[in-house]
matplotlib code that plots the C-alpha trace (Angstrom):
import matplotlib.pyplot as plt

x = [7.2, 6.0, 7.9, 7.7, 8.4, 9.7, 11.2, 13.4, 11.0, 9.2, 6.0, 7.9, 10.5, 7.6, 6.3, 8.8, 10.2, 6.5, 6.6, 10.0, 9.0, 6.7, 8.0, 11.0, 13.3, 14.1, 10.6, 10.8, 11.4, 12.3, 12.7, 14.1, 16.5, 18.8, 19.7, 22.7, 19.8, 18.3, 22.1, 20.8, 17.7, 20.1, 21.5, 19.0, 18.3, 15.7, 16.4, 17.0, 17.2, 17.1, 14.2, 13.4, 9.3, 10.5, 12.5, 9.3, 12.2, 13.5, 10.8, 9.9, 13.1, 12.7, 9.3, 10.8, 9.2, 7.0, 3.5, 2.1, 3.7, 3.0, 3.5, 3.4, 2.7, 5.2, 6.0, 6.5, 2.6, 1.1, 3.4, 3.2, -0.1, 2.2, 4.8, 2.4, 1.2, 4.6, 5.3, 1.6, 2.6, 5.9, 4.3, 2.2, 5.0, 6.8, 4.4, 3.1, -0.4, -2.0, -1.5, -1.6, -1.9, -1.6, -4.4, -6.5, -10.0, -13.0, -10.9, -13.6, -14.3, -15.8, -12.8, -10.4, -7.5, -4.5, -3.7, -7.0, -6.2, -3.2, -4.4, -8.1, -5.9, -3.7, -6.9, -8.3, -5.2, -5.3, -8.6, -8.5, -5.2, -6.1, -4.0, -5.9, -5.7, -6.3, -6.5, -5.5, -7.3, -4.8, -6.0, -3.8, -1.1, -1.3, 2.2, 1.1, -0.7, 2.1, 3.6, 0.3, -0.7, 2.7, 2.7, -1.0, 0.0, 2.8, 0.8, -2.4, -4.2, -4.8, -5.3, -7.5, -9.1, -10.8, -14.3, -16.7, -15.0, -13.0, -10.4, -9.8, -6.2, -4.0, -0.3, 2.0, 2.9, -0.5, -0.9, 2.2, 0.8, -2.1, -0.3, 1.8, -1.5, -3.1, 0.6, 0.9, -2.8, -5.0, -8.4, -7.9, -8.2, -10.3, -11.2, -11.3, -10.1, -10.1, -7.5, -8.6, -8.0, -10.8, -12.0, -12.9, -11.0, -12.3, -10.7, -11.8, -10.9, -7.1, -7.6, -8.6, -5.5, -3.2, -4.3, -4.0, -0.6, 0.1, -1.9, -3.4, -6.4, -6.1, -8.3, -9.8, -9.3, -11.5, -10.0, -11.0, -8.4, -6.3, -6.1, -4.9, -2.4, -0.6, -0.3, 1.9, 4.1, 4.5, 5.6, 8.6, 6.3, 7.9, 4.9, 3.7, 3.3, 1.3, -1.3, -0.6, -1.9, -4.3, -6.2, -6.3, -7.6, -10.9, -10.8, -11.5, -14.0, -15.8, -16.4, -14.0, -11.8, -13.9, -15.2, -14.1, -13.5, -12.9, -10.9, -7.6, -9.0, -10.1, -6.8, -4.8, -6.7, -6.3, -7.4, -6.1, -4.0, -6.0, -5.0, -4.2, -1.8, -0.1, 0.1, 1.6, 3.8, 5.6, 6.2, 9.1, 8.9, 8.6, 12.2, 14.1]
y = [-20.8, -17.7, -15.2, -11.9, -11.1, -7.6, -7.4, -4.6, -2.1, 0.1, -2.1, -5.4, -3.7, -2.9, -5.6, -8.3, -6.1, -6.3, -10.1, -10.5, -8.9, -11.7, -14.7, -16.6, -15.3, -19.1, -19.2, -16.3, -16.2, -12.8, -12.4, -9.6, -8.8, -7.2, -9.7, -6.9, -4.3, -7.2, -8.0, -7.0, -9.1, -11.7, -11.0, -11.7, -15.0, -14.9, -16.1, -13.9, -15.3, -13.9, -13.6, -11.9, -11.8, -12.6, -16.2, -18.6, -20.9, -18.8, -17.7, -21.3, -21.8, -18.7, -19.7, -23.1, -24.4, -21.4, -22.2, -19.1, -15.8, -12.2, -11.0, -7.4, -6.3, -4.8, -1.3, -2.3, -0.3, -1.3, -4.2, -6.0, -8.3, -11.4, -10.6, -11.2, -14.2, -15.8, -15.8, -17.2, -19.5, -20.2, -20.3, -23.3, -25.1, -24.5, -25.5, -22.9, -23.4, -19.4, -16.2, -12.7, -10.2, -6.3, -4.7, -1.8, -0.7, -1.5, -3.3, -3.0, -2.1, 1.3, 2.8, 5.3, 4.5, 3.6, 0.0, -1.3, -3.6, -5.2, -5.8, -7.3, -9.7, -10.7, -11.2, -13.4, -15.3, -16.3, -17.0, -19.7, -20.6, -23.4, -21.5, -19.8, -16.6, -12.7, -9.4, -7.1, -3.6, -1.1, 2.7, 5.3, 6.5, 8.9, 10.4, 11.0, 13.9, 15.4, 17.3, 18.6, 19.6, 21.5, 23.2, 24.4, 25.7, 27.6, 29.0, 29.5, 27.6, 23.7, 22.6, 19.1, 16.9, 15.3, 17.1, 16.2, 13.1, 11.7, 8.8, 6.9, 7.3, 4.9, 5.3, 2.5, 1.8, 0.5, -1.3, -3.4, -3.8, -5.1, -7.6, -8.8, -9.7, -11.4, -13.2, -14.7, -15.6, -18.0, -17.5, -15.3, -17.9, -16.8, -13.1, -9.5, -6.9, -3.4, -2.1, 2.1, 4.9, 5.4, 8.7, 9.6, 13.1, 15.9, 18.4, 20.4, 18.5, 18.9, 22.5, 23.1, 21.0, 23.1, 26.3, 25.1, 24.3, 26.7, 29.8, 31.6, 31.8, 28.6, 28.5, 25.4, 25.4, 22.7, 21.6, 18.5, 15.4, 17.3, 21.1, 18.8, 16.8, 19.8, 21.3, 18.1, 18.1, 22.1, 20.9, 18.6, 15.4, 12.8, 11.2, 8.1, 9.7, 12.3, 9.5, 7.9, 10.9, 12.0, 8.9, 8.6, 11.7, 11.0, 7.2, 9.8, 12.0, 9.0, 7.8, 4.9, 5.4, 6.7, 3.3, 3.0, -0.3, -1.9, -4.4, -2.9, -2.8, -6.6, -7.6, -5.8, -5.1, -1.6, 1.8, 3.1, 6.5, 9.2, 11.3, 14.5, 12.9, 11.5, 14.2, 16.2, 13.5, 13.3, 17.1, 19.2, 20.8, 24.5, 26.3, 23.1]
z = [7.9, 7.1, 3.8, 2.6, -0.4, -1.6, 1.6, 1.4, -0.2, 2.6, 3.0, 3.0, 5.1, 7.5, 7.8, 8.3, 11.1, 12.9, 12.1, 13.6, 16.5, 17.7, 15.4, 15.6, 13.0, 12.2, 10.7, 8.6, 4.5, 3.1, -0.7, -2.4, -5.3, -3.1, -0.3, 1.0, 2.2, 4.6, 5.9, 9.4, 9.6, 8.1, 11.2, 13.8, 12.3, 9.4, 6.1, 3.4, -0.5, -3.7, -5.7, -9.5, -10.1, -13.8, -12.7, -12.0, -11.4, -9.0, -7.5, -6.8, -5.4, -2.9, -1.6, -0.8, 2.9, 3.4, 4.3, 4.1, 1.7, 1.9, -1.7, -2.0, -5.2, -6.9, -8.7, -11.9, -12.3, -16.0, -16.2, -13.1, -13.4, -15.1, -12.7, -9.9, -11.9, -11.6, -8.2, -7.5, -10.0, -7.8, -5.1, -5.6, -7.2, -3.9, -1.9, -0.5, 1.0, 2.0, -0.2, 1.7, -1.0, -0.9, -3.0, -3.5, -2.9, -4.7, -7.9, -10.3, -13.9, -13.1, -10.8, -12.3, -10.8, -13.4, -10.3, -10.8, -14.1, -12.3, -8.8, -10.1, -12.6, -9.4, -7.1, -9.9, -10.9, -6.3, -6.5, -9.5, -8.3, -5.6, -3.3, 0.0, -0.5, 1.6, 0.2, 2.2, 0.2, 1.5, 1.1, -0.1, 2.3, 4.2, 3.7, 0.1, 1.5, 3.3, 0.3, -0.9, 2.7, 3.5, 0.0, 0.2, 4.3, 2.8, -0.6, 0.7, -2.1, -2.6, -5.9, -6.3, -9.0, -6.0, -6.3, -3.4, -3.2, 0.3, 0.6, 4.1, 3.9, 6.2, 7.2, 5.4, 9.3, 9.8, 6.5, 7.6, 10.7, 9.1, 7.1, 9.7, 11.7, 8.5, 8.5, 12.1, 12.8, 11.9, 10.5, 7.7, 5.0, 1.9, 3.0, 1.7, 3.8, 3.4, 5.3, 6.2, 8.3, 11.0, 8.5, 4.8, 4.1, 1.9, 0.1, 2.3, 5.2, 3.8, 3.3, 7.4, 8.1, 6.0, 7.5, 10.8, 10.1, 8.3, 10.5, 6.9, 5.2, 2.0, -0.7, -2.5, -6.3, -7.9, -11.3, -13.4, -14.5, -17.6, -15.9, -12.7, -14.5, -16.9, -13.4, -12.3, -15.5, -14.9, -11.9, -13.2, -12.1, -14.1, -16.5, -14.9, -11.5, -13.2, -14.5, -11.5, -9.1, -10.9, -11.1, -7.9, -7.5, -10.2, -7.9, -5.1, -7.0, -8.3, -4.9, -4.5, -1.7, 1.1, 2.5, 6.1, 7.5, 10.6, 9.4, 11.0, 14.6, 13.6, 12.8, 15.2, 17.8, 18.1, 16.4, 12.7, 13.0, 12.7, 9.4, 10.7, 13.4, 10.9, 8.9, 11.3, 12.7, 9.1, 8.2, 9.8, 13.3, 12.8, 13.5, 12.8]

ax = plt.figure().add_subplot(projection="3d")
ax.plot(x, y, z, "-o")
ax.set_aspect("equal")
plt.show()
C-alpha cells in the first residue's frame, strides 16, 4: 500500500496522479485536510482520508496499512520541523515500514536558505527514527523563474542577488515524477537523491533567455541580499516570501544549488526538462 500525504497541494497532487497511473488505485493512501478537492481520485478507486500534521492521533489513523508513505513537507516554513516530526512519529505507530521524503539540497549548516533548519531536523528525526527512509533533494522550480524571466523580457533589466552563482532548477512535473518512481519501485531504501534539472543556470543565463523572449537588449543588475529584498517589499511581496526569495537567491550565490545530478534519469529512466523549455512552455503565447 503505498500513501501520499498532502495530496491535494500541487506536488502531492502530482504525484499521486503519476502513481495512479501505473498502480492500482485500491492500493493507494492519500492524506490531506481537505478530502472534497480529491473527490475525483476518490472516484477512480483510491482512498482518500483526512489528515491534520498537528493530530499524531490522526495522523496515525491516516497512515493506517500503508507500507511505504510519501510525506511532502509542508508549507508551514519556520514552523514545520515538529509538524514533520508527527507524522514520522505516526507513521511508525501505523506501521508504516519506508519513508519518501521531499527535501532540499545540500541541508547543511553553512547554506543560506531560510528551509534548511526544517528539512535537516526532518532528515534527522527519519534517520533515527527506525523507519527506511529516501530523500528526495528537490531543486528549486523552475516556474519560480517564469515571473522574473517575463518581467526582465518586458523591462529590459533583471535584477538578482544571485552573484556568480547557478541553481539546477527542475519543473515540479519532474520532481513528482521523481517521487512517484522512488514510490512504486524497489531499491530505494536508505538513499539521498538529488533530484536536478540536466543544467546549473546563471544570471546571466536567465538574462539571454529573457532577451530572446523578449527580442531587446536586458541588462544584469547585481545587488547584494538587503538592496534585493527592499526591492521585493517595493514590490508588495508579502514578508515571508521576501526572506524566502532572497535566501534562495544568497543559497544560489553561495554555491548551493548548482549540483547536477543524475538521479532523475536513474529513477525514471528518462531526461530532466531542460530549463528554458520550460520556461517557455509556462509563459503566455505572444498575441494570446
Amino acid at each position: 500500500m503505498i500513501g501520499i500525504t498532502g495530496a491535494s497541494g500541487a506536488l502531492g497532487r502530482a504525484t499521486a496522479e503519476a502513481v495512479l497511473r501505473t498502480v492500482d488505485p485500491r492500493r493507494v493512501v492519500l492524506t490531506t485536510r481537505r478530502p472534497e478537492a480529491l473527490a475525483d481520485l476518490a472516484d477512480l478507486g483510491a482512498r482518500v482520508r483526512p489528515a491534520d500534521f498537528d493530530d499524531v492521533r490522526g495522523l496515525t489513523a491516516a497512515f493506517e496499512g500503508v507500507d511505504r508513505l510519501l510525506l511532502v513537507s509542508t508549507d508551514n516554513v519556520g514552523a514545520r520541523l515538529e509538524q514533520h516530526r508527527a507524522a514520522i512519529a505516526g507513521a511508525a505507530a501505523a506501521g508504516v515500514a519506508h519513508v519518501v521524503y521531499t527535501s532540499v539540497p545540500e541541508p547543511v549548516p553553512g547554506n543560506p536558505a531560510a528551509v534548511v533548519l526544517d528539512h535537516a531536523g526532518t532528515e534527522g528525526a527519519l534517520r533515527e527514527s527506525g523507519l527506511r527512509w529516501t530523500m528526495l533533494r528537490n531543486h528549486l522550480y523552475a516556474h519560480l523563474q517564469v515571473s522574473a524571466v517575463a518581467h526582465a523580457a518586458a523591462s529590459g533589466r533583471l535584477v538578482t542577488n544571485h552573484g556568480t552563482g547557478a541553481a539546477a532548477y527542475v519543473t515540479r512535473e519532474d520532481c513528482a515524477a521523481a517521487a512517484a518512481a522512488a514510490l512504486t519501485q524497489d531499491g530505494h531504501e536508505d538513499r539521498v537523491f538529488e533530484v536536478s534539472g540536466p543544467e546549473a543556470v546563471t544570471a546571466g543565463d536567465l538574462v539571454a533567455l529573457a532577451r530572446e523572449i523578449g527580442g531587446r537588449e536586458v541588462e544584469l543588475v547585481a545587488v547584494d541580499d538587503e538592496t534585493f529584498a527592499e526591492g521585493l517589499r517595493a514590490a508588495g511581496v508579502p514578508e515571508l516570501d521576501v526572506r524566502l526569495i532572497t535566501s534562495f537567491g544568497a543559497s544560489t550565490r553561495g554555491g548551493y544549488l548548482a549540483g547536477v545530478s543524475s538521479a532523475f534519469s536513474e529513477l525514471t529512466g528518462r531526461a530532466p526538462t531542460p530549463f528554458a523549455e520550460a520556461i517557455r512552455t509556462a509563459l503566455p503565447r505572444r498575441g494570446a
